[in-house]
DRENLOVEX-655827 format. One record per residue: residue number from 0; residue in one letter; chain; x, y negated, z of N, C-alpha, C in turn. Coordinates in steps of 0.02 Angstrom, whole numbers. Each point is the difference from the previous one (the first is absolute). Layout:
BEGIN
PT num residu chaine   n_px   n_py   n_pz  ca_px  ca_py  ca_pz   c_px   c_py   c_pz
PT NUM      A      A      X      Y      Z      X      Y      Z      X      Y      Z
...
% end
This chain:
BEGIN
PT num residu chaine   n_px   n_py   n_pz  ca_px  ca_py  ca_pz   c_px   c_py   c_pz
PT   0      X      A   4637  -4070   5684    -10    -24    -68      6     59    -48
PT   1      X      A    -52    -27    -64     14     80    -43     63     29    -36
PT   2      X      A     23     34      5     38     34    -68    -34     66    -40
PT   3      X      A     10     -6    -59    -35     49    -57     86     45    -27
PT   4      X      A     -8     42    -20     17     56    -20     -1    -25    -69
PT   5      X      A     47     -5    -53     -3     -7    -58     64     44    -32
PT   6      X      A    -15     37    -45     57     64     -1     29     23     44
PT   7      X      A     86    -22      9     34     24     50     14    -60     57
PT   8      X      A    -46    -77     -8     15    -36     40    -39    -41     39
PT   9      X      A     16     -2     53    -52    -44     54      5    -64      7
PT  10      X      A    -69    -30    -43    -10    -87    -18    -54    -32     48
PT  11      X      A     38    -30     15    -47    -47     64    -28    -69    -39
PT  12      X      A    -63     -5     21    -55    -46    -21    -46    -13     52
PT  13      X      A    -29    -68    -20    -55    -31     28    -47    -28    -32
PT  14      X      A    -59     13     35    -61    -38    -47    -40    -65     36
PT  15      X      A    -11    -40     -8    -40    -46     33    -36    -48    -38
PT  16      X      A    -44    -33     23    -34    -58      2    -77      2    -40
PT  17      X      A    -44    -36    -12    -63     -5     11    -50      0    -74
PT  18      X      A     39     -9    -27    -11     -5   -102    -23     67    -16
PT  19      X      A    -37      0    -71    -39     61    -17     58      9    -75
PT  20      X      A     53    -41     -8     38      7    -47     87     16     25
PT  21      X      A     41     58    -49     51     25     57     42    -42    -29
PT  22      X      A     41    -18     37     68    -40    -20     72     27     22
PT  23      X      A     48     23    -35     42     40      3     45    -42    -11
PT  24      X      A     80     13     60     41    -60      6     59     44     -2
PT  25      X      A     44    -28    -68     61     53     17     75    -53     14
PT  26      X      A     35     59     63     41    -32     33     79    -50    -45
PT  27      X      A     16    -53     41     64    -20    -30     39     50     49
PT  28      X      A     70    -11    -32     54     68      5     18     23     86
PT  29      X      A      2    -65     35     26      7     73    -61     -1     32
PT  30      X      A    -51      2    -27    -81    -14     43    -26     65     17
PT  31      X      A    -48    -15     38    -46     74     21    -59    -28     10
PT  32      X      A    -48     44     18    -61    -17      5    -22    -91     42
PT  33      X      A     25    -14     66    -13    -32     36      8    -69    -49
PT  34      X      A     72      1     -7     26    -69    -47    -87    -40    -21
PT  35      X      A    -17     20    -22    -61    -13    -43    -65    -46     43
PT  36      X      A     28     -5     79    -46    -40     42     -8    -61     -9
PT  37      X      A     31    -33    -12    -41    -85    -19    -12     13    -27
PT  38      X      A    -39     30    -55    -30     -2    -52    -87     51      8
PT  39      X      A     18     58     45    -67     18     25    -62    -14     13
PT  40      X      A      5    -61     36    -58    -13     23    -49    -32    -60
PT  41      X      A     34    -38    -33    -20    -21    -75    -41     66    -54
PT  42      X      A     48     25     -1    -18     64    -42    -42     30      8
PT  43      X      A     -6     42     77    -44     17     39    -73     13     -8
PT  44      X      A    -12    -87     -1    -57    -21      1    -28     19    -67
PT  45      X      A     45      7    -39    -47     -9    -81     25     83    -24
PT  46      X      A     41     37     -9    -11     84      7     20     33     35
PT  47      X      A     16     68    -22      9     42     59     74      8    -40
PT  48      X      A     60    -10     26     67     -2      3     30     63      5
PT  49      X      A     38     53    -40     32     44     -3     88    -11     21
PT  50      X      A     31     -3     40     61     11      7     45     48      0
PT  51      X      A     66      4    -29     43     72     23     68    -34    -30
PT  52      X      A     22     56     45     73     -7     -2     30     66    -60
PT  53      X      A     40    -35    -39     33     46    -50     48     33     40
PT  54      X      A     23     63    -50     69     32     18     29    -43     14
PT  55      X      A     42      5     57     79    -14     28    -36    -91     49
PT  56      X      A    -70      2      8     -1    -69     34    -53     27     63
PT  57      X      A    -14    -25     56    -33    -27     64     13     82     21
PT  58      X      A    -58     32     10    -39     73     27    -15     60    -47
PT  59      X      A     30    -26    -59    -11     52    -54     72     47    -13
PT  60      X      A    -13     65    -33     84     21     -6     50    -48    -25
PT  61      X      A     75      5     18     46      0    -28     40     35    -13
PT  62      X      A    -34     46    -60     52     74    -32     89    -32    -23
PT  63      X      A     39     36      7     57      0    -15    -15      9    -72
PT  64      X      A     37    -61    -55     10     -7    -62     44    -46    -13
PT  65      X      A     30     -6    -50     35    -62    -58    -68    -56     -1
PT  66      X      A    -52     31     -1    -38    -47    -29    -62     -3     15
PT  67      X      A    -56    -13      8    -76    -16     21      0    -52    -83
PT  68      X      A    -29     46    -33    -13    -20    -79    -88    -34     -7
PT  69      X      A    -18    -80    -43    -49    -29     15    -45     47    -64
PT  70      X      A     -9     50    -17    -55     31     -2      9     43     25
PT  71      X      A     24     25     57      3     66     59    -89    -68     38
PT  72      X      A     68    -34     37    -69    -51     19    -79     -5    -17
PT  73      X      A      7    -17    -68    -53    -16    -28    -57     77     12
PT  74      X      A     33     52    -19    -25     68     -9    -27     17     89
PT  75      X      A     45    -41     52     -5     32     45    -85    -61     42
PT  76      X      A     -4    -80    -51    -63    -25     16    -47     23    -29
PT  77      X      A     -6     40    -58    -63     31    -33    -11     65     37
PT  78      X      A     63     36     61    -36     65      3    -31    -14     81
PT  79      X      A     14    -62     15    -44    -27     63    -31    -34    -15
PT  80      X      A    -40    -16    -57    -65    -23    -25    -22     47     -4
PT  81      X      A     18     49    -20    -35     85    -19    -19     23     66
PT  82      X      A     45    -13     44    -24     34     78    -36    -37     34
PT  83      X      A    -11    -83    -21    -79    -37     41    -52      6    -38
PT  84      X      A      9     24    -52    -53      9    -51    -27    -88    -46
PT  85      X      A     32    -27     -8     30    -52    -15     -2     -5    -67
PT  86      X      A    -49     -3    -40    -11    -23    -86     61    -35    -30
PT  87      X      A    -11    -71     43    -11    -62    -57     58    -57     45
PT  88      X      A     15    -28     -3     37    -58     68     23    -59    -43
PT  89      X      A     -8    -58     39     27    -52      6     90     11     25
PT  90      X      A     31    -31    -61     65     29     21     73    -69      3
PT  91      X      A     13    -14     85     37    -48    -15     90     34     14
PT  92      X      A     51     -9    -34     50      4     19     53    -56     12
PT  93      X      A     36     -8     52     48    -71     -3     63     64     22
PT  94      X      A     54    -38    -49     55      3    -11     16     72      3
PT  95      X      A     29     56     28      9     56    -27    -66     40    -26
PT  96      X      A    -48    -15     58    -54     11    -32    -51     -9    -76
PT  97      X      A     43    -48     -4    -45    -46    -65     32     57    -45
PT  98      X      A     72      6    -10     32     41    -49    -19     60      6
PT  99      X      A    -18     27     48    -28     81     26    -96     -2    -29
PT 100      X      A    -32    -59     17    -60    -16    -43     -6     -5    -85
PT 101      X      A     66    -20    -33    -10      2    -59    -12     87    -21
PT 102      X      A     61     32     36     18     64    -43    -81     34     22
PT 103      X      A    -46    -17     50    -62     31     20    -61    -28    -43
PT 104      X      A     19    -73     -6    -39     10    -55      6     26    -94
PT 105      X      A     53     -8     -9     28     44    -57     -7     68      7
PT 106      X      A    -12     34     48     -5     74      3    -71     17     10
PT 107      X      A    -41    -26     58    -70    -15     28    -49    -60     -8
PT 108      X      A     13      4    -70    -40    -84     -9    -74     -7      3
PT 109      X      A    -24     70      4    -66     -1      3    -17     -4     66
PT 110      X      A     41      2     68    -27    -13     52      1    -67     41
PT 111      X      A     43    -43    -15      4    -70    -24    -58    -42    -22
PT 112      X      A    -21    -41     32    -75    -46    -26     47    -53      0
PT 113      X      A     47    -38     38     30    -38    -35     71     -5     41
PT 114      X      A     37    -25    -27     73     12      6     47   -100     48
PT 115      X      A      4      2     64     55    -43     13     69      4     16
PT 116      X      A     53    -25    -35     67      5     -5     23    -58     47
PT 117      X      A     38      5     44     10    -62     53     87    -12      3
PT 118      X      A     36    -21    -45     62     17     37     44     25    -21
PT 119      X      A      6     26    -61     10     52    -24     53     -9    -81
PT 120      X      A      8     60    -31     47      5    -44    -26     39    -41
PT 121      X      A      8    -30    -75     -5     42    -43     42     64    -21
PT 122      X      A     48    -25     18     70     47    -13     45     12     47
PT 123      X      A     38     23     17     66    -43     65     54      9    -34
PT 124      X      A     -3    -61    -24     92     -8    -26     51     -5     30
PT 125      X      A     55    -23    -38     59      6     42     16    -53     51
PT 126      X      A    -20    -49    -16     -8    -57     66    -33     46     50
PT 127      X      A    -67     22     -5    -34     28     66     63     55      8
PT 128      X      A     12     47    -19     40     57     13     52    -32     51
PT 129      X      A     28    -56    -20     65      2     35    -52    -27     76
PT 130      X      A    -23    -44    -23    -35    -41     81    -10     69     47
PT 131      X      A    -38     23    -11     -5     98     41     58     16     -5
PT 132      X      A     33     -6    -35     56     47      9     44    -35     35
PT 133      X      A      2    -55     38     37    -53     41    -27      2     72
PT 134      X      A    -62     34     -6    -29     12     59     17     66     35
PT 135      X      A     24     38    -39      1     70     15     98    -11     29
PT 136      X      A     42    -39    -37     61    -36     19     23    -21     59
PT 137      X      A    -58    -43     13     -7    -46     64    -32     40     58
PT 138      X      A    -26     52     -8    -21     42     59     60     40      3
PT 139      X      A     27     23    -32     59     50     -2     67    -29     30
PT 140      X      A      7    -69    -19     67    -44     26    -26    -10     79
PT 141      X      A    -65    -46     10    -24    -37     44    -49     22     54
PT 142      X      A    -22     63    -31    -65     32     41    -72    -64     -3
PT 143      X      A    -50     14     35    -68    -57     15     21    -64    -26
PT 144      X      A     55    -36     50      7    -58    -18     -4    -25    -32
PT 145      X      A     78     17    -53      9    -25    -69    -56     19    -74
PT 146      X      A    -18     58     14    -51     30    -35    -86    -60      3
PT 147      X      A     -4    -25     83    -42    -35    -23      1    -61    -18
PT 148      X      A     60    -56     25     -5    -53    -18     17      2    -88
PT 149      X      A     28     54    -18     17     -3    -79    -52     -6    -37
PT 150      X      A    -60     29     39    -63     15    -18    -48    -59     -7
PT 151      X      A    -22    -29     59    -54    -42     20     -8    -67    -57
PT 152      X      A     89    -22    -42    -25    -67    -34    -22      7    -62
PT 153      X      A     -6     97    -32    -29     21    -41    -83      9     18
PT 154      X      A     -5     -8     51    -76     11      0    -52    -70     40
PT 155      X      A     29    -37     17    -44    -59     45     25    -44    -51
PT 156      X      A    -54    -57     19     12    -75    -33     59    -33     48
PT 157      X      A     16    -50    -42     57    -25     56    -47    -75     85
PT 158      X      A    -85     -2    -27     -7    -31     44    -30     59     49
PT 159      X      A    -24     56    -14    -21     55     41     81     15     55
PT 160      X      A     55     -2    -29     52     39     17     21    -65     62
PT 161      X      A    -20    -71      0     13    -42     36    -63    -10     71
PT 162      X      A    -41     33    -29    -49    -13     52     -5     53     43
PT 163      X      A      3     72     -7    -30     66     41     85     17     12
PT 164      X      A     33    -37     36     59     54     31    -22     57     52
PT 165      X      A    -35    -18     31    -51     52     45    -14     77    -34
PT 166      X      A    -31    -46    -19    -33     71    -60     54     42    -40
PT 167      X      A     51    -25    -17     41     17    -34     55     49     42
PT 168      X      A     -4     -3     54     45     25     70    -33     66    -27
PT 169      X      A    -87    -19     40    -37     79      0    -11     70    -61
PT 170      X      A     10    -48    -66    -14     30    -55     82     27    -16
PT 171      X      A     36    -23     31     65     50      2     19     43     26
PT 172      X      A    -56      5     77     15     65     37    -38     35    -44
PT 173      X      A    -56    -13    -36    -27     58    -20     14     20    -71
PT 174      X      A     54    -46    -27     46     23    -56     44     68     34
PT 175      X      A     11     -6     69     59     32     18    -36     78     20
PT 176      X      A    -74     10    -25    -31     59     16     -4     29    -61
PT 177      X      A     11    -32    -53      8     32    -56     33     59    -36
PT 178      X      A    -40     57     -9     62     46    -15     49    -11    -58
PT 179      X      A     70    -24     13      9    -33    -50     27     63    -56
PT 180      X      A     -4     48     14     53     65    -58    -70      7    -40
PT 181      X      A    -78     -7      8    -55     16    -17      0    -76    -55
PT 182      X      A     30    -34     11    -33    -56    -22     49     -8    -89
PT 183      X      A     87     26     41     36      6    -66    -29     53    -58
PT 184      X      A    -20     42     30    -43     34    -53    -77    -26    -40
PT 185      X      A    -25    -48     43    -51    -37    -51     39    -61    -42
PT 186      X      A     56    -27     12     22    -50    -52     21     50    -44
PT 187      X      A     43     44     23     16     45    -72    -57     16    -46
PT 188      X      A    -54     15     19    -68     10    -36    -17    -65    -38
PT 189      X      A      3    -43     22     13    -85    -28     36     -6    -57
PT 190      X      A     63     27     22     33    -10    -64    -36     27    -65
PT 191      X      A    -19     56      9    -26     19    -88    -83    -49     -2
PT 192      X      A      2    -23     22    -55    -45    -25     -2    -32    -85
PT 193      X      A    -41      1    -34     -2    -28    -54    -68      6    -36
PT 194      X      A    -42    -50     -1    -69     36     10    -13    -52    -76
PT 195      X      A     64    -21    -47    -26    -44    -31    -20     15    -79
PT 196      X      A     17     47    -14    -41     54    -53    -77     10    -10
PT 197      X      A    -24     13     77    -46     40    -21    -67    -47     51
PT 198      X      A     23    -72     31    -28    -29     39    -83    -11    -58
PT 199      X      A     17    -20    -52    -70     -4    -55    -47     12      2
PT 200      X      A     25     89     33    -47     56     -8    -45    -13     62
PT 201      X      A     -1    -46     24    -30     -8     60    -56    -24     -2
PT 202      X      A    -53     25    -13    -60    -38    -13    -48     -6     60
PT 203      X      A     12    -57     22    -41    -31     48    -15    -57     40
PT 204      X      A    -30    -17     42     27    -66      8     41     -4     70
PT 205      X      A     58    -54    -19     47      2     38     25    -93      1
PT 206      X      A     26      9     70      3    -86     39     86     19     18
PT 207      X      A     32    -24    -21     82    -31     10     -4    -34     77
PT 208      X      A     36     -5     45    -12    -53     57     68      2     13
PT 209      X      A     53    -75     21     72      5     12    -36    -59     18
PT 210      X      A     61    -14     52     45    -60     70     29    -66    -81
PT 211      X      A    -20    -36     20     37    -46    -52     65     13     26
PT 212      X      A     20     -2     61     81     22      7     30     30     16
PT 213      X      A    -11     61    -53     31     90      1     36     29    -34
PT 214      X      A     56    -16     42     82     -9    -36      9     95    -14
PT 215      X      A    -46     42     54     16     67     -7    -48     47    -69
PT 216      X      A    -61    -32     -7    -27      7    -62    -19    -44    -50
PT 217      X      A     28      2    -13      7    -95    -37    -52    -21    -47
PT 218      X      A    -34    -63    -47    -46    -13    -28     24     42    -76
PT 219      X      A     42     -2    -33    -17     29    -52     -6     80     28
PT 220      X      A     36     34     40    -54     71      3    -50     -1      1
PT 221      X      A    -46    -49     42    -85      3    -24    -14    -19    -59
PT 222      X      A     29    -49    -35    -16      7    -55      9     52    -74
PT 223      X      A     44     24     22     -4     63    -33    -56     60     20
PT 224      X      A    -35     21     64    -41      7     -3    -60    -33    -10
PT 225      X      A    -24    -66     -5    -42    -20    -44    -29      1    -57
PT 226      X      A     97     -4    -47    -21      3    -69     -9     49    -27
PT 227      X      A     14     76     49     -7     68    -37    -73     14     19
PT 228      X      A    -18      6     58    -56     11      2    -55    -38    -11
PT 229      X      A    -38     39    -29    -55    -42    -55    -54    -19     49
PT 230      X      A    -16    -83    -21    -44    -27     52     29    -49     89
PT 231      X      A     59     33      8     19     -5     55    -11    -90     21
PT 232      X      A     -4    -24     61     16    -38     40     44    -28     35
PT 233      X      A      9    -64      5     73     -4     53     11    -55     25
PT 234      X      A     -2     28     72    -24    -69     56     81     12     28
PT 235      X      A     -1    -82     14     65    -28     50    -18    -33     66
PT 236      X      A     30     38     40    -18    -25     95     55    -81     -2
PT 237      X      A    -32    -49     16     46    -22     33     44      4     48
PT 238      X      A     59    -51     13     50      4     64     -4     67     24
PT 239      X      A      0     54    -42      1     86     30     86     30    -57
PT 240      X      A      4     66     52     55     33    -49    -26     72     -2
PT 241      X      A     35     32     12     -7     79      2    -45     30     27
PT 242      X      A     -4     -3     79    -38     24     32    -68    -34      5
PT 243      X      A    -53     16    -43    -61    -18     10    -35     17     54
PT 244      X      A      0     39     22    -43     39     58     15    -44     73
PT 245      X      A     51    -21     -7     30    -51     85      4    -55    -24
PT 246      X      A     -1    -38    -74     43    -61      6    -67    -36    -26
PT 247      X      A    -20     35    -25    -81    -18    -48    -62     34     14
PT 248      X      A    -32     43     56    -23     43     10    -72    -22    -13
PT 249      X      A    -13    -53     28    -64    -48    -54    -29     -4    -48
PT 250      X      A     55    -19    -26    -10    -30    -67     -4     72    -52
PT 251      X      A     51     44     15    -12     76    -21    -54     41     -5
PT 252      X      A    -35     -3     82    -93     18     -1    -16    -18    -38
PT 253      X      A    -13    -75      4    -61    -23    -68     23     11    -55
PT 254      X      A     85     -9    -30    -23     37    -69    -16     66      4
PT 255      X      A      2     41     33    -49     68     -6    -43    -10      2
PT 256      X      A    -24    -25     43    -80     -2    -10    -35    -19    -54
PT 257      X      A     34    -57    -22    -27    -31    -60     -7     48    -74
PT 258      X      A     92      6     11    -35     69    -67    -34     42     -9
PT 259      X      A     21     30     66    -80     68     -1    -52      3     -1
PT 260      X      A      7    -83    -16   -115     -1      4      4     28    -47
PT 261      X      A    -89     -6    -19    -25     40    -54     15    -34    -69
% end
């Protein structure tokens, strides 16, 4: 699989699927490229799909820092648009991503044709702060364990969390591959989030998408990005929470698809 050379760091990406239009997917915080498979084959079909993993996640570096800062990020998806030769993109982000998509489009808005936020936060206040910061607690007291069950009823619906115990086994071993010292340094980057100043300046068109039951990014954060950005949209998944990509992976395609028509 490829990795590109971007300053001093080695970012791993993938390209796929069959569309003459690119669609660029940026990661939530514990995800890497793969995460993103129920949702592939959908996508696939209708463009050609850009993936990568940010600092400190899957196959890409994890430099020693305090912090992996979300316009380091952002700076580090425009200079691998620069290296596929990459104009223009369809740009979706869910949940760290979405926040790492705002500061890209606030910095790179001209390469942006249109903008999806999945998940996401306008700001991270002190409610979010402590929730991360309870996670970072619970790995430190508890190791995997406690770290994930502290985790999981922030991110599933409670009828998802009753039905896939299966699933829920497997998606913990591969919680437990997580580098987790890489990962404290992207919530710290989280923390200075505050994108609610200058969200205005955002001129383009842009689709809101949240879990009707997403206790970890909750409905008025999307609505605060709604009402700042001018024009915006804002769709509610049913019986979904956090994780769109596994819990909603459906219903998620088609709203992409749908927006990005012409």
């Amino acid at each position: 699989m490829p990795h590109l050379a971007l300053g001093s760091h080695s970012v791993f990406y993938e390209i796929s699927g069959h569309g003459q239009q690119d669609l660029l997917l940026f990661n939530g915080i514990t995800m890497s490229t793969p995460a993103w498979g129920l949702m592939m084959p959908a996508l696939e079909s209708q463009y050609r799909v850009i993936r990568f993993d940010f600092l400190g996640q899957g196959q890409t570096d994890k430099p020693v820092a305090e912090k992996y800062t979300l316009t380091e990020q952002a700076d580090l998806a425009a200079a691998l648009l620069d290296a596929l030769q990459l104009s223009q993109v369809f740009l979706v982000g869910l949940s760290y991503g979405g926040m790492v998509a705002q500061h890209f489009a606030h910095r790179h808005g001209q390469r942006v044709r249109k903008l999806l936020l999945a998940s996401t936060l306008a700001w991270s206040d002190e409610a979010n702060n402590r929730i991360s910061q309870s996670w970072i607690e619970c790995n430190q007291a508890g190791g995997l364990d406690l770290r994930y069950n502290a985790s999981i009823p922030w991110l599933f619906s409670s009828r998802f969390l009753t039905a896939n115990a299966a699933m829920l086994e497997d998606m913990k071993t591969l919680a437990g591959m997580v580098d987790w010292d890489a990962v404290i340094r992207l919530i710290n980057g989280v923390k200075e989030h505050d994108a609610r100043n200058w969200l205005p300046q955002l001129q383009l068109p842009c689709h809101i998408l949240l879990g009707e039951e997403d206790r970890l990014t909750p409905l008025y954060q999307a609505e605060i990005l709604q009402q700042r950005i001018p024009h915006a949209t804002l769709e509610q998944i049913p019986h979904a929470a956090h994780v769109l990509h596994i819990e909603a992976a459906e219903a998620f395609s088609r709203s992409i698809i749908r927006f990005c028509q012409p």
